[in-house]
C-alpha positions as CSV (number, residue, x, y, z in Angstrom):
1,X,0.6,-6.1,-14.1
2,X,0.4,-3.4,-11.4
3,X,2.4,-0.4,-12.1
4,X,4.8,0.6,-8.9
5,X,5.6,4.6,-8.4
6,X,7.0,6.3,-5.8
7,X,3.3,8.2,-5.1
8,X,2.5,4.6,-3.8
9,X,4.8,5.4,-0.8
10,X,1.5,7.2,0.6
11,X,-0.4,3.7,0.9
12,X,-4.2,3.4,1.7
13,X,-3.2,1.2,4.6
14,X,-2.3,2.0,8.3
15,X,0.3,0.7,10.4
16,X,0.8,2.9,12.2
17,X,-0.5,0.6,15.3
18,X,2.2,-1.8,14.5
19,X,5.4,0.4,14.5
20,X,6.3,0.6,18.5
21,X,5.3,-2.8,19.5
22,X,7.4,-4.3,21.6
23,X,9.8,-7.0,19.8
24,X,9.3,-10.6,21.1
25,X,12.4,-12.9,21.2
26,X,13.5,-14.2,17.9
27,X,12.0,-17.9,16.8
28,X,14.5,-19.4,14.7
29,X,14.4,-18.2,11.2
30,X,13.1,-14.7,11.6
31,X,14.8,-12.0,11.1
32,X,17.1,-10.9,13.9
33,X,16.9,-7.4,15.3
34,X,20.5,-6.7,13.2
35,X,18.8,-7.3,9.6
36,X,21.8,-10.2,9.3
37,X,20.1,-12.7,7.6
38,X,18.2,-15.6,9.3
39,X,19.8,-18.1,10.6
40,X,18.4,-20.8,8.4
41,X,19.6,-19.0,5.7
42,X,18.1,-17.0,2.6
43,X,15.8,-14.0,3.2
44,X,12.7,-15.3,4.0
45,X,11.2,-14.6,7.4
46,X,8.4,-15.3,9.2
47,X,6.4,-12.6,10.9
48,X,4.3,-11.7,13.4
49,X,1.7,-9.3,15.1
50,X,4.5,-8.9,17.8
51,X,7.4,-8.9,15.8
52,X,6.0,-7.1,12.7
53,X,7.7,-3.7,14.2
54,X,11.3,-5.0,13.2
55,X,10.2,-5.4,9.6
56,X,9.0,-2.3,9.5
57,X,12.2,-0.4,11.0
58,X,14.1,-3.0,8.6
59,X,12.3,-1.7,5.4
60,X,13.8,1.7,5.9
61,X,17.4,0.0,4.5
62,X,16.1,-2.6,2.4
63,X,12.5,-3.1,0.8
64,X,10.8,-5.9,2.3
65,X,7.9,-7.9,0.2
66,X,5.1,-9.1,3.0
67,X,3.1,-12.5,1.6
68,X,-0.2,-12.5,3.5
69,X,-1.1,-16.3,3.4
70,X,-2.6,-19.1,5.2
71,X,-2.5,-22.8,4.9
72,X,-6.1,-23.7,3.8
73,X,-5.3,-21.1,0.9
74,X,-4.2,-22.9,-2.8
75,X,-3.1,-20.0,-4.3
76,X,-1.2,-19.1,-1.7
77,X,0.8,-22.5,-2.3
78,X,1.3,-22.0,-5.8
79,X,2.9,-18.4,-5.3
80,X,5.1,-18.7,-2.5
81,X,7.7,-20.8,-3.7
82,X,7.9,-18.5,-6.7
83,X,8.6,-15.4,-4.2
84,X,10.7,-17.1,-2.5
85,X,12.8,-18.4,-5.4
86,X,12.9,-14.9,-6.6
87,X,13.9,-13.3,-2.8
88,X,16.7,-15.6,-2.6
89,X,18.4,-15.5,-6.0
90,X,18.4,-11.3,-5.5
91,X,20.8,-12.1,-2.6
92,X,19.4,-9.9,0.2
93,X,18.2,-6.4,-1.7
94,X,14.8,-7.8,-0.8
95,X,13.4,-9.9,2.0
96,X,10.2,-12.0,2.1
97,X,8.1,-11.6,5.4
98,X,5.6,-14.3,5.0
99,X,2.2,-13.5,7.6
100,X,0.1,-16.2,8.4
101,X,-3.4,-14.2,8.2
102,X,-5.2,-16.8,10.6
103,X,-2.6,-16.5,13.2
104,X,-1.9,-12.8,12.5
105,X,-5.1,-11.0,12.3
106,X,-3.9,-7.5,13.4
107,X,-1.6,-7.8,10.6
108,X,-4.7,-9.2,8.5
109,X,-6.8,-6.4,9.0
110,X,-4.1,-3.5,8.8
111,X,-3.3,-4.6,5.3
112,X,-7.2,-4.8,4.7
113,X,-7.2,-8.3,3.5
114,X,-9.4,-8.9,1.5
115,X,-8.3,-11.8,-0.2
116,X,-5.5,-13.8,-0.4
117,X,-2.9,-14.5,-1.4
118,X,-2.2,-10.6,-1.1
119,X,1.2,-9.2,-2.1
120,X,2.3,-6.1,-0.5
121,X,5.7,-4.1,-0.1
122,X,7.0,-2.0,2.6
123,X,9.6,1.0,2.2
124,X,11.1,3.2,4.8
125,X,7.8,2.2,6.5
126,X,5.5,2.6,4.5
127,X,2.9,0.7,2.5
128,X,3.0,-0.2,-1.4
129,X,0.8,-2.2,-3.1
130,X,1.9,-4.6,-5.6
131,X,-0.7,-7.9,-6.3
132,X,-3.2,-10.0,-4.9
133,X,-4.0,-13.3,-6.2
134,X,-1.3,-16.1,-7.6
135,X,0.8,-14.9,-10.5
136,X,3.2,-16.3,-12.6
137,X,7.1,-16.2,-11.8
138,X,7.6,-13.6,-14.9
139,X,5.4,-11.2,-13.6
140,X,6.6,-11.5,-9.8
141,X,10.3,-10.5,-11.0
142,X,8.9,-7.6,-13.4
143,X,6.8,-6.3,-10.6
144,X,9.9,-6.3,-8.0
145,X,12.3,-5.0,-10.4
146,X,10.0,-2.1,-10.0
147,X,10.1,-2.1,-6.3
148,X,13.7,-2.4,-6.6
149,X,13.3,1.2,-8.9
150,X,11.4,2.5,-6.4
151,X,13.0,1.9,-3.4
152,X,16.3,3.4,-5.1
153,X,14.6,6.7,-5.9
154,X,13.6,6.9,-2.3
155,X,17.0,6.0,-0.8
156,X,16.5,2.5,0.3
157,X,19.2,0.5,-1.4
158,X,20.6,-1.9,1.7
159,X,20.8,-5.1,1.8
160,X,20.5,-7.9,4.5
161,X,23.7,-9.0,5.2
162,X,25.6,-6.2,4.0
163,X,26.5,-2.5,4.3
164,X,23.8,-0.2,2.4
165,X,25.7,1.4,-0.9
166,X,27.5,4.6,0.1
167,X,26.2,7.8,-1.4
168,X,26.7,9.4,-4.4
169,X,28.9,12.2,-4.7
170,X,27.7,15.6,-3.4
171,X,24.5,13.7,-2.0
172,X,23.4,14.7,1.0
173,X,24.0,11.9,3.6
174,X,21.1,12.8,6.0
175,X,17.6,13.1,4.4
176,X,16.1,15.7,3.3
177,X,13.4,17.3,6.3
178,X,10.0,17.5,5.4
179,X,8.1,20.8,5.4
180,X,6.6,21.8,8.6
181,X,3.2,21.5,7.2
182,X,3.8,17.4,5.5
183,X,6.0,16.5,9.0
184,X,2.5,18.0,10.9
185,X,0.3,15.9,8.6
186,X,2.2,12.9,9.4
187,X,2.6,13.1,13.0
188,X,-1.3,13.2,13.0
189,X,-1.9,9.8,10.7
190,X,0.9,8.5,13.0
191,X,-1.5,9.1,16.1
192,X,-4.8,8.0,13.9
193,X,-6.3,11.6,14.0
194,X,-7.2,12.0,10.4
195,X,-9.0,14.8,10.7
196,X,-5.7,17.1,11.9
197,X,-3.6,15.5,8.9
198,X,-6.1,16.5,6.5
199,X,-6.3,19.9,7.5
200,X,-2.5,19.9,7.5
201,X,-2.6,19.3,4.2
202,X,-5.4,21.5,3.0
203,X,-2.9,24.5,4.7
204,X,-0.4,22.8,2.1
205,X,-2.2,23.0,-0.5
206,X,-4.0,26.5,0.5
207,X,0.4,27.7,0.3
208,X,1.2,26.5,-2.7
209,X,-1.5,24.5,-4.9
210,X,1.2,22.7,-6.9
211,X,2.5,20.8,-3.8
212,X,1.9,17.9,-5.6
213,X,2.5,15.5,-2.6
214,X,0.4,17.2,-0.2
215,X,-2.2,17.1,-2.4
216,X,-1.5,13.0,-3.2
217,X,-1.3,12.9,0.6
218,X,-4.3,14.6,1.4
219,X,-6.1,11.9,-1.3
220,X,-4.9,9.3,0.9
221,X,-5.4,10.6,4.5
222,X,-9.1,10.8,3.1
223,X,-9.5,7.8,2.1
224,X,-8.1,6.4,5.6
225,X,-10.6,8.8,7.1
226,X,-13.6,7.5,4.9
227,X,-12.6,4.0,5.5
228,X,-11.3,3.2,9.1
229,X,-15.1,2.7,10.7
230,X,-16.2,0.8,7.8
231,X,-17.4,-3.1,8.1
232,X,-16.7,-4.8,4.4
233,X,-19.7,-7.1,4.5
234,X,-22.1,-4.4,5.5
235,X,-21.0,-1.9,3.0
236,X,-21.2,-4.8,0.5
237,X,-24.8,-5.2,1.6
238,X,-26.0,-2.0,1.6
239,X,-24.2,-1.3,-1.4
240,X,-26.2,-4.3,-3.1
241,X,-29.3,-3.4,-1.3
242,X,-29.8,0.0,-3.2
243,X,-27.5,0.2,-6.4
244,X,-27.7,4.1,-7.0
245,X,-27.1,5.1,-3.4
246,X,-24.2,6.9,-4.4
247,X,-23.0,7.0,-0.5
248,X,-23.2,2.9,-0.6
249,X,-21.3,2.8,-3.7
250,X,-18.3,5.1,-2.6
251,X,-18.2,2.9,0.3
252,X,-17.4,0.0,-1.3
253,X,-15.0,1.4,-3.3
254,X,-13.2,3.2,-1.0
255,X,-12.8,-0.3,0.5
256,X,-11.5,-2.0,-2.9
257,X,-9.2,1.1,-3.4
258,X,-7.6,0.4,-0.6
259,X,-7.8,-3.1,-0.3
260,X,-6.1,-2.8,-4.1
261,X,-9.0,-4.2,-6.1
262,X,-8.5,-0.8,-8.0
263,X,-10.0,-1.9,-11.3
264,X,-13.3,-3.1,-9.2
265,X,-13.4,0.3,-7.4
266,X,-13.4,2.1,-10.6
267,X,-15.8,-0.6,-12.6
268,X,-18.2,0.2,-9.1
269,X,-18.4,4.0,-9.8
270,X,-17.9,4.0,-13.5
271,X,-21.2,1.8,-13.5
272,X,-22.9,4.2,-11.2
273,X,-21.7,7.2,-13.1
274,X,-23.7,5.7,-16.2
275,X,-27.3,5.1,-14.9
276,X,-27.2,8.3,-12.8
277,X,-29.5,11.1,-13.8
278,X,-26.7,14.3,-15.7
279,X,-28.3,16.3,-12.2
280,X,-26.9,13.6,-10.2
281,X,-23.8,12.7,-11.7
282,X,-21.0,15.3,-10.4
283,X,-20.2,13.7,-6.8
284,X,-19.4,10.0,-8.8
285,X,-17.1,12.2,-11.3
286,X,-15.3,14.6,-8.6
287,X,-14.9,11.0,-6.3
288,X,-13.2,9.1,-9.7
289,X,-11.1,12.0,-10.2
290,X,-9.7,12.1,-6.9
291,X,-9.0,8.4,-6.8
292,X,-7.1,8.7,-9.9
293,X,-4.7,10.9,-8.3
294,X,-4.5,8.4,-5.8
295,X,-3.7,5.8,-8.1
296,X,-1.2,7.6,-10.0
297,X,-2.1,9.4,-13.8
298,X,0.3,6.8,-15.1
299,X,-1.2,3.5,-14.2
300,X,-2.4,1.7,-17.0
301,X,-6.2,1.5,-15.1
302,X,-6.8,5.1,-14.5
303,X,-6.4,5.3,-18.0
304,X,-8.6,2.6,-19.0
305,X,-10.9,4.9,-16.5
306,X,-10.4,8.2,-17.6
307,X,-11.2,6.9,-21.3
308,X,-14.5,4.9,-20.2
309,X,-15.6,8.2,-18.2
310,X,-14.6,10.3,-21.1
311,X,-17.2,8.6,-23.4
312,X,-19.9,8.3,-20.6
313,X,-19.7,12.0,-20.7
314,X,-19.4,12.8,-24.6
């Protein structure tokens, strides 16, 4: 099962194209510009390129789960019922935005769907990964109660429907501003210029090394950096092509990283870290370390990671 945190909040993927689109009318059954819920009832939307921006401004009262599906897909037909049964019995804490990859393909490739079905949630905006492939109904509710968890500890704790739960006492009503340094690294990914964010960042860091979101932020803005040029089937290729060109190899698993095929990403490098000459083997261990703070030190597959790289070294 994936492990949520709230250091997923800083997801590998950008939406930042998506966020000011203008909003096309309402079909029936999608989620009106209110956050009531849809008219047919339940909380289970459909969503599109056009209309995706309303989900987004929606996730910053309640989390919303996205489905990225398509009718030719088996899988996807096997999970979607289950999400949906789950959605609806949690009476509007969540909602369901089912995307339709085929007729969606901005939405397609700004989650970097790989494969489908792919699972992912959205808070206050941004991007959290939580499964890709069918799963059974037990894991779906154990991996949303953690997205519930999560969205809590980041303020999110609406509902559709309803009036979001007042505050506790003596907390502050308005959020909390970010410093100048994080609010300059964002307005940069916001405008796609990673290079300005990462600098940002670095300055962050530079002030106080044990900024530990700036430096989680600065993993990510990387890896958007690294990644947005990339075409999946070429990097595959060359990757394939020449199995101990180390730049091949972190392409490709820069692309799984962020695609979420996390344990692939690491199996990719681990495997390269092994037939490497010692001379050659401290750009592999320097990029595993830096996508395990991506990742999180408390997922269960970092530390399947750091173990296997501990023995490859000793």
């Amino acid at each position: 099962m994936s492990d949520i945190s709230a250091a997923a909040l800083r997801g590998a993927v950008d939406l930042s194209t998506l966020r000011n689109r203008p909003a096309a009318p309402a079909d029936a059954g999608q989620m009106p510009a209110g956050g009531d819920a849809p008219a047919q009832g339940g909380f289970v939307v459909d969503v599109t390129d056009a209309t995706f921006g309303q989900i987004l401004e929606l996730s910053r009262t309640v989390p919303i789960i996205v489905d990225l599906w398509a009718e030719w897909c088996g899988p996807c037909k096997q999970l979607s019922p289950i999400l949906e049964k789950v959605v609806n019995e949690l009476g509007g804490r969540v909602v369901l935005a089912k995307v339709d990859v085929d007729a969606n393909p901005q939405l397609a490739q700004s989650f970097r769907a790989q494969s489908i079905p792919m699972v992912v949630a959205l808070i206050a905006g941004q991007p959290v990964p939580m499964f890709t492939g069918a799963v059974p109904e037990e894991q779906v509710r154990q991996v949303i109660d953690q997205l519930l968890q999560v969205a809590a500890q980041n303020g999110v704790t609406g509902t559709v429907g309803g009036e979001q739960e007042p505050a506790a006492e003596g907390e502050q009503e308005q959020e909390k501003p970010l410093p100048p340094l994080h609010a300059e690294a964002f307005a940069a990914i916001e405008k796609g210029d990673y290079a300005s964010a990462i600098t940002a960042y670095e300055k962050a860091l530079a002030e106080n090394p044990r900024d530990e979101d700036a430096r989680a932020g600065l993993g990510q803005v990387r890896l958007l950096d690294r990644v947005q040029d990339l075409d999946l089937q070429e990097a595959r290729a060359a990757a394939a092509a020449n199995p101990q060109d180390v730049q091949a190899q972190f392409a490709v698993a820069d692309l799984d990283i962020s695609g979420g095929h996390v344990d692939d990403a690491f199996g990719r490098l681990l495997d390269l870290f092994a037939v490497l000459p010692s001379e050659e083997r401290a750009p592999v261990r320097e990029r595993l370390v830096e996508l395990f703070g991506l990742i999180g030190a408390d997922d269960p597959r970092v530390a399947a990671a750091r173990n296997r790289l501990s023995s490859l070294l000793f």
